[in-house]
C-alpha positions in Angstrom: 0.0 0.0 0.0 1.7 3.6 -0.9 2.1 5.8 1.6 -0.8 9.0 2.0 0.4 12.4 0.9 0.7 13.4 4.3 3.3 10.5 5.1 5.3 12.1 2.3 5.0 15.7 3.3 5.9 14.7 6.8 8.9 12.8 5.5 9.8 15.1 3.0 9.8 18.3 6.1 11.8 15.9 8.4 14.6 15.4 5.9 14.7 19.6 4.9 14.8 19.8 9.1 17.3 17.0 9.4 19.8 19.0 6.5 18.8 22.4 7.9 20.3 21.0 11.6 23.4 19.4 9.9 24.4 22.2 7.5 24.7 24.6 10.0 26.8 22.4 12.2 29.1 21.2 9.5 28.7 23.1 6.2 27.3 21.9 3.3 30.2 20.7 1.9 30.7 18.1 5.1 27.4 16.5 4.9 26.4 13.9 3.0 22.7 12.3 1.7 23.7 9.3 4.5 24.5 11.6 7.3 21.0 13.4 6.3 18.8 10.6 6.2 20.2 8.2 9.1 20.0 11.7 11.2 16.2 11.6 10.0 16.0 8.3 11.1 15.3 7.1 7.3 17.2 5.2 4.5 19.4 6.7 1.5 17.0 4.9 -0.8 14.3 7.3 0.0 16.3 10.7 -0.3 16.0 10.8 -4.6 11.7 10.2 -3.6 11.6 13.6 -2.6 14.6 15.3 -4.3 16.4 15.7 -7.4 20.1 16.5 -5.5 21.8 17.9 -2.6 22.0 21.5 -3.7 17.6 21.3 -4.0 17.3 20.1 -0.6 20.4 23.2 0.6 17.7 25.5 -1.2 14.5 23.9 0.9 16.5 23.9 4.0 17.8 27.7 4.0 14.2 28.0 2.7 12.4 26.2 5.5 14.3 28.1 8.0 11.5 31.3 7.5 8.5 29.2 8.0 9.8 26.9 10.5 12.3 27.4 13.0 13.0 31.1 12.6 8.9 31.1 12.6 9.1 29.3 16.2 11.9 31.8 16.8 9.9 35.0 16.1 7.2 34.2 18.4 9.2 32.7 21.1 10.8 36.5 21.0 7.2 38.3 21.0 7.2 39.7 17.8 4.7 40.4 15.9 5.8 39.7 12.6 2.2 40.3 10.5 2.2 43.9 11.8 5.5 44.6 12.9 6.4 47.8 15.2 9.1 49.6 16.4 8.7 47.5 19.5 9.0 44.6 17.2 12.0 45.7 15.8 13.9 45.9 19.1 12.7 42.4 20.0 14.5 41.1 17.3 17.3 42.9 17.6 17.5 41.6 21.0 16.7 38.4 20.0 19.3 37.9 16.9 21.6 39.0 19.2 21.0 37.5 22.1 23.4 34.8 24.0 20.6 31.9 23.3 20.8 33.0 19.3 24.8 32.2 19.4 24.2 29.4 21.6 22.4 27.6 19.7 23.8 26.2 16.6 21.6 23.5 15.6 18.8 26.3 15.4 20.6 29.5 13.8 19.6 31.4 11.1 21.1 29.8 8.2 22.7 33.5 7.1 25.2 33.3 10.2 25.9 29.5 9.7 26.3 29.3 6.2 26.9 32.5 4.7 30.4 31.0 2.8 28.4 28.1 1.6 26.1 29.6 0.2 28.9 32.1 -1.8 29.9 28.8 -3.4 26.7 27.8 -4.1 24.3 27.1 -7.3 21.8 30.2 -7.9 18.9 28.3 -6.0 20.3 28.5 -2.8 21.4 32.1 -3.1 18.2 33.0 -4.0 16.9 31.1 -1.1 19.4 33.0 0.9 18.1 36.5 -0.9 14.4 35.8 0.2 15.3 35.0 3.5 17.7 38.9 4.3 14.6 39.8 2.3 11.9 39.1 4.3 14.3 40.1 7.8 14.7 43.4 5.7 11.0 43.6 5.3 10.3 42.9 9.0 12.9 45.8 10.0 11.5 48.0 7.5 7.5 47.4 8.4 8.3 47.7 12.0 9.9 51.6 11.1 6.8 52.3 8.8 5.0 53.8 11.6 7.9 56.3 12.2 9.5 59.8 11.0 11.2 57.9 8.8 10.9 58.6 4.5 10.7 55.4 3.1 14.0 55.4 1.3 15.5 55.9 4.8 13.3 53.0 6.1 15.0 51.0 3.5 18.4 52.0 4.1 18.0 51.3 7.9 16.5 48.2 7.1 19.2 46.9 5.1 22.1 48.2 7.9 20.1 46.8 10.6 19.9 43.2 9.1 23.4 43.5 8.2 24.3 44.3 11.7 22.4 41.8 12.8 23.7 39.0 10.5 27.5 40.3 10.8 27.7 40.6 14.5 26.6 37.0 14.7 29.1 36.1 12.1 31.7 37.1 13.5 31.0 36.2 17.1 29.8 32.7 16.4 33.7 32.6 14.9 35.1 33.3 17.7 32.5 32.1 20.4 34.4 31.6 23.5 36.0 35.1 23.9 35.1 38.7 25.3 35.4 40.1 21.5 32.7 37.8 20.5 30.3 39.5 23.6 31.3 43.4 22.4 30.7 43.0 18.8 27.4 41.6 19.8 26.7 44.4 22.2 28.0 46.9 19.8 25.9 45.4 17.0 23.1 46.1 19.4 23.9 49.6 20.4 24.5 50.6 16.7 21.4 49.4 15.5 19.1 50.7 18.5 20.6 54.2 18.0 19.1 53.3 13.5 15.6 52.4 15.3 15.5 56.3 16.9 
């Protein structure tokens, strides 16, 4: 008897869930269609039933990430991320760079775990990777919508928030262990609550 569309979609999200985990400890480069499906507790025979290579399931997985685990993410934070305020925008500033966000490298956003990756990667997953500083970029720049600021200013804070966000992270998740890693966090944080005023 074949298995209900549901079975499928549930095995199909496990596996993106299962590469999403592994890329960002190891890299995509380090992790194979074995390591993927044993860590989703299924056989290699069944990875080419739901996709066509590695490289479409690095796409689904920095994809997924949105919807899923960033999604979790957002509203363990409090944001609000359908009608996003200033208040909103400090949450997940606070949030991105908070202690548990470094911590937690299983769970990251894929643009501090695999950033280099994803330079050497096919066009789908750097599109992947476009919609997803995308849609952080919309979230900064709906959360400022209700402010002083002209829109073309909205967009430019936007864009140097998320990449304050992302590159703090970046660079403390390199060097995890030290007292750098804490100040270019905490900087990262100043910086881009002074952009919110």
């Amino acid at each position: 008897m074949p298995y209900s569309t549901k079975h499928k979609e549930a095995t199909r999200k496990q596996i993106v869930e299962s590469a999403r985990v592994l890329f960002n400890r190891y890299g995509f480069e380090n992790v194979t269609i074995d390591m993927i499906m044993q860590h989703a507790g299924l056989t290699r025979g069944g990875f080419y039933n739901h996709f066509k290579n590695k490289q479409v399931l690095y796409s689904e997985a920095v994809t997924s990430f949105l919807t899923e685990r960033g999604a979790r993410w957002r509203d363990e934070a409090g944001i609000n991320s359908a009608e996003p305020s200033a208040k909103d925008a400090r949450l997940m500033l606070l949030s991105y760079l908070s202690d548990e966000h470094l911590g937690d490298a299983d769970g990251q956003c894929p643009m501090i775990a695999l950033p280099s990756d994803v330079a050497r990667a096919g066009p789908e997953v750097q599109k992947a990777f476009e919609n997803l500083l995308s849609a952080m970029t919309w979230l900064f720049d709906q959360s400022l919508s209700n402010t002083n600021k002209e829109t073309e200013n909205r967009r430019q804070t936007s864009l140097s928030l998320a990449a304050l966000c992302v590159g703090g992270m970046v660079l403390a998740r390199a060097i995890p262990e030290s007292t750098l890693a804490k100040e270019i966090r905490d900087a990262a944080l100043q910086t881009s609550e002074e952009l919110l005023l």
